[in-house]
N, C-alpha and C positions, 0 to 999 in steps of 0.2 A: 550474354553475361552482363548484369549490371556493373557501373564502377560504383566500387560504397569506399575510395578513398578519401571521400569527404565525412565518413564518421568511423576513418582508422584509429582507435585507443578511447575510442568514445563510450560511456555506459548504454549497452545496449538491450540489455536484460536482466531484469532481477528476480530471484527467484527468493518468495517465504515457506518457510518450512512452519508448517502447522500440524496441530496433535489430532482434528477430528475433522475430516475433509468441508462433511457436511454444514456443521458450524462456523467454519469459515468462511466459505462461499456465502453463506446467509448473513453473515457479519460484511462481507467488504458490497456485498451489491446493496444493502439497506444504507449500508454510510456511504458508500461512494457508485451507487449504481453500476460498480464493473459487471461486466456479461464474461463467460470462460467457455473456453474451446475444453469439451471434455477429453481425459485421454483414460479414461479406467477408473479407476476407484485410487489411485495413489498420484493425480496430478490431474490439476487443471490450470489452463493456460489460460491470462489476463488479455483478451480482446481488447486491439488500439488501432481502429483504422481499418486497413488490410493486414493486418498481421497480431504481434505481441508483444505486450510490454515488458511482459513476466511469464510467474506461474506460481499456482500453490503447491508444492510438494508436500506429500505427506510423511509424517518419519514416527518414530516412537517418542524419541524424548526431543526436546529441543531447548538447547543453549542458547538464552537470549542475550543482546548486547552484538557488540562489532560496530559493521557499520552505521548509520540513521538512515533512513528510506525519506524523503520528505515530496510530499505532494504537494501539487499549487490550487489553491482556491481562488476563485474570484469573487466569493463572503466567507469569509473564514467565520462569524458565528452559528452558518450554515451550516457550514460544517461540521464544525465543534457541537451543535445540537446533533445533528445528524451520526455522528460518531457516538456517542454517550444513549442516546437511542436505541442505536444497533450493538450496546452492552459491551463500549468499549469504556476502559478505564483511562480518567485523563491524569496522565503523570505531572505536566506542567502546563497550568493554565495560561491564558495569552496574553503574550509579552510584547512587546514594541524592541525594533532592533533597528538597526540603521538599512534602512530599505524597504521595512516591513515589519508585522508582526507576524506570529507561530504561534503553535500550541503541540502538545508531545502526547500521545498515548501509548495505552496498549492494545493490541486485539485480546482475542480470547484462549491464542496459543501462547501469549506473554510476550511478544516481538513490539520494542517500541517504534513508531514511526511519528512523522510531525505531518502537520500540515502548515503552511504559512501565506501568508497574502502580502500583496506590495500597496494592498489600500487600507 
């Protein structure tokens, strides 16, 4: 049995809720190369490592808004091309903040996420 009290209350998975499996998967591996552990036709699991980061579940409608999801780039214009390529919409283009700058999209289930860099 491993000890995992070194990431007790930590986030350890996040799950997006998208409207067309298919199109999602081909949306997040063109902007961000992810690879998915299939599980059916209603969830695929975001490959990290040995394990998972996430997953995409699939649902009928989906309420977007809550929490923000935010990924790290090491070129955020990379990115940001790379995102708008794979037919994502940018909500808020790139900004500078104390640390770094971001930029904010959507997929194509309407789920905003950022991604931001420290250069």
């Amino acid at each position: 049995m491993s000890d995992r009290s070194h990431s007790h209350h930590i986030i350890d998975y996040i799950e997006i809720n998208v409207l067309d499996m298919s199109v999602a998967k081909r949306f997040y591996e063109a902007a961000f190369q992810w690879k998915f552990n299939e599980y059916g036709d209603a969830y695929a699991g975001i490959q990290k490592g040995d394990g998972e980061a996430g997953g995409l579940r699939l649902v009928e409608t989906n309420v977007t808004g809550g929490p923000l999801v935010i990924l790290y780039s090491i070129n955020l214009e990379e990115s940001l091309r790379q995102v708008k390529e794979a037919g994502g919409e940018i909500s808020l283009d790139i900004i500078s903040f104390p640390g770094g700058r971001r930029f904010q999209f959507r997929d194509p289930s309407g789920n905003e996420l950022a991604v931001w860099s420290d250069k």
